[in-house]
PyMOL commands that place a pseudoatom at each C-alpha (Angstrom):
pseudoatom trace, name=CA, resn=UNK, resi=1, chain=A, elem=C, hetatm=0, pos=[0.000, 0.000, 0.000]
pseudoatom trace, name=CA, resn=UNK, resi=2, chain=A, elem=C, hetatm=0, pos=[1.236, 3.135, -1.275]
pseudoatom trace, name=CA, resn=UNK, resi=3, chain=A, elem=C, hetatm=0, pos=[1.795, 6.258, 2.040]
pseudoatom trace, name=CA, resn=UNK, resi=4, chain=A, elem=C, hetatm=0, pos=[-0.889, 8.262, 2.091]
pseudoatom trace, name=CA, resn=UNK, resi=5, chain=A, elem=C, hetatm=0, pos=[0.321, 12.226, 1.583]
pseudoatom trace, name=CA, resn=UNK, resi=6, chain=A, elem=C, hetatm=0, pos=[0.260, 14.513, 4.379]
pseudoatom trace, name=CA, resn=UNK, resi=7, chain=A, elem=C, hetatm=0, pos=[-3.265, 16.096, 5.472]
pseudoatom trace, name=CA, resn=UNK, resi=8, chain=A, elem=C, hetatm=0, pos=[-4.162, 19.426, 6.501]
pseudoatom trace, name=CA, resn=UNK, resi=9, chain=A, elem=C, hetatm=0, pos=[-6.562, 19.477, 9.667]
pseudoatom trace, name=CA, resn=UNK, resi=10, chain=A, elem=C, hetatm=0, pos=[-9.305, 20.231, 7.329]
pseudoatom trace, name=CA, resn=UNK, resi=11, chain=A, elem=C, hetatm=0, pos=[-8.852, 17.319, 5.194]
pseudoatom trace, name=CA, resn=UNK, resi=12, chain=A, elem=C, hetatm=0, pos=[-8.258, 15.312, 8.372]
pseudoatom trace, name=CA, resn=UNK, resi=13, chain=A, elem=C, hetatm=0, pos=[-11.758, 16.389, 10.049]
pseudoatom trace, name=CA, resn=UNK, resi=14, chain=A, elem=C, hetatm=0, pos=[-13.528, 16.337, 6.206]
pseudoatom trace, name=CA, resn=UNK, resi=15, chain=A, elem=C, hetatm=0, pos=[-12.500, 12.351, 5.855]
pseudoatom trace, name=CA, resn=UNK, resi=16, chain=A, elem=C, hetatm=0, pos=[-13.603, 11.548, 9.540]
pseudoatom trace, name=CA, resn=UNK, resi=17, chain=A, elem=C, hetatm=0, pos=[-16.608, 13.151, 8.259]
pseudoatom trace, name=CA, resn=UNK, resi=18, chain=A, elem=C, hetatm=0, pos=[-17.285, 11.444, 5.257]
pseudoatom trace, name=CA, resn=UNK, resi=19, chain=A, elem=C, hetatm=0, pos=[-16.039, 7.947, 7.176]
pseudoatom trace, name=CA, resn=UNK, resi=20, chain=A, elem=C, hetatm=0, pos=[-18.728, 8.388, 9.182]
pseudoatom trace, name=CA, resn=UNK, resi=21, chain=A, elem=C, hetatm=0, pos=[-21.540, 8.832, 7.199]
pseudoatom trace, name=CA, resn=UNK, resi=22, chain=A, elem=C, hetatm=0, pos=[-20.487, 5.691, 5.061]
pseudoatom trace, name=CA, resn=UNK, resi=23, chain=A, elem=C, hetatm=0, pos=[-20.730, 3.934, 8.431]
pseudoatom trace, name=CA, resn=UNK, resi=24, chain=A, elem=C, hetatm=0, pos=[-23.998, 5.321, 9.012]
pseudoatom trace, name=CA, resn=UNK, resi=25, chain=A, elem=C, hetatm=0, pos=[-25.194, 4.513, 5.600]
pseudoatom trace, name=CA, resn=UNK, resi=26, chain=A, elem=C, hetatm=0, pos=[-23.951, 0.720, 6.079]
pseudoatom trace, name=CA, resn=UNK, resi=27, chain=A, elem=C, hetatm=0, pos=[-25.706, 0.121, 9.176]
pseudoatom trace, name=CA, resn=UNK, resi=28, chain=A, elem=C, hetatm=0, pos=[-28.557, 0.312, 6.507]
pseudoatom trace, name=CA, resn=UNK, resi=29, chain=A, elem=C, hetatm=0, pos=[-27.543, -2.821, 4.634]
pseudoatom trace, name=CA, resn=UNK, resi=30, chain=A, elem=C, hetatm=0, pos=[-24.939, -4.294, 2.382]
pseudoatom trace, name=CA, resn=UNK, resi=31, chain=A, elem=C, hetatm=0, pos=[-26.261, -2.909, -0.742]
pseudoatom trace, name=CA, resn=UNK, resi=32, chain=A, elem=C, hetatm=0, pos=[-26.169, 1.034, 0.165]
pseudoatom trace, name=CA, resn=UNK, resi=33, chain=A, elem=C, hetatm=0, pos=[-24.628, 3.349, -2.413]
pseudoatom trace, name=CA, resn=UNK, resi=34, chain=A, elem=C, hetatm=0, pos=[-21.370, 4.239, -0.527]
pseudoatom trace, name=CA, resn=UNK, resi=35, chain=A, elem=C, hetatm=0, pos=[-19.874, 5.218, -4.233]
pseudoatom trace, name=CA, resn=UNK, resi=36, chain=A, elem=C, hetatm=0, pos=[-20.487, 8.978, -3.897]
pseudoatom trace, name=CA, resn=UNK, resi=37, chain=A, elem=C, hetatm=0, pos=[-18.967, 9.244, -0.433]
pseudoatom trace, name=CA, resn=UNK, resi=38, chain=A, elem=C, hetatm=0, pos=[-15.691, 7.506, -1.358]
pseudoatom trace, name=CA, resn=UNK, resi=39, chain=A, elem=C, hetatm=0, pos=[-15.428, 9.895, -4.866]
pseudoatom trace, name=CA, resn=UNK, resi=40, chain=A, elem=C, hetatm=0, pos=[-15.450, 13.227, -2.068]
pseudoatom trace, name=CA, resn=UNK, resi=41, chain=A, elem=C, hetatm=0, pos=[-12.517, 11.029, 0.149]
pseudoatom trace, name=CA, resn=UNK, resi=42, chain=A, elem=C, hetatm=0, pos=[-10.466, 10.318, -3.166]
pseudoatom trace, name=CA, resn=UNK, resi=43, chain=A, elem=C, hetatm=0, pos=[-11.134, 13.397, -4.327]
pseudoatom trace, name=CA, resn=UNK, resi=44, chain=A, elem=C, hetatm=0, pos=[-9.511, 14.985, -0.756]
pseudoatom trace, name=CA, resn=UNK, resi=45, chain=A, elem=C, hetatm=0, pos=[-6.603, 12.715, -0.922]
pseudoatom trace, name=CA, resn=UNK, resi=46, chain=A, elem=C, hetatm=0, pos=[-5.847, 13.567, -4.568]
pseudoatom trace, name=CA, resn=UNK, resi=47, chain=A, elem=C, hetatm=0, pos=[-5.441, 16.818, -3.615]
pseudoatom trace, name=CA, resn=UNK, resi=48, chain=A, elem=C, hetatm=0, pos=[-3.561, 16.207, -0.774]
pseudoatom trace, name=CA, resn=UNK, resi=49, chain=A, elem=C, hetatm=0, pos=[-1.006, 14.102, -2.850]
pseudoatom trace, name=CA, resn=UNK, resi=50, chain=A, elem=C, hetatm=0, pos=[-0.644, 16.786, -5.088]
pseudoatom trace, name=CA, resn=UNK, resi=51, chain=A, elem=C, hetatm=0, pos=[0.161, 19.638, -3.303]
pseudoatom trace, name=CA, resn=UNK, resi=52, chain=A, elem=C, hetatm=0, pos=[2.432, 17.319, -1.651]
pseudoatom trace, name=CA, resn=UNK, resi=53, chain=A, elem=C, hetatm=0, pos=[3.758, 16.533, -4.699]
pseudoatom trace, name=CA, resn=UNK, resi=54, chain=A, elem=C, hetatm=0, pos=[4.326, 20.377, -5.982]
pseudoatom trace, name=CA, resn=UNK, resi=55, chain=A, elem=C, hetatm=0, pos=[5.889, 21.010, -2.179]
pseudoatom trace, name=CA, resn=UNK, resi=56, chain=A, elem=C, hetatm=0, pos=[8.565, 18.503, -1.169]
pseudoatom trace, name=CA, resn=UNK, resi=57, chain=A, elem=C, hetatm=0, pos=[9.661, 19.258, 2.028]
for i in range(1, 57): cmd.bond("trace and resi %d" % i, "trace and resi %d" % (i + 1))
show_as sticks, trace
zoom trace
């Protein structure tokens, strides 16, 4: 598994976030649409990866 970049606290409390609403959303059943949820948590950690990427430290 590839390290995940470095997050900002907003990215940190916006992935808790969306983490748990897919866990309330399962508690439904297995066959709840979680597919929109994990787009917004790649879509954080692409972000992350590339401003990580565009400031090496």
């Amino acid at each position: 598994m590839a390290q995940d970049p470095p997050l900002t606290a907003a990215e940190t409390a916006k992935v808790a976030c969306l983490t748990a609403r897919m866990c309330k959303r399962s508690l439904a059943g297995e066959n709840v649409h979680l597919a929109d949820l994990e787009r917004k948590v790649d879509r954080i950690l692409d972000a992350a990866a590339k401003r990580a990427e565009n400031n090496p430290r």
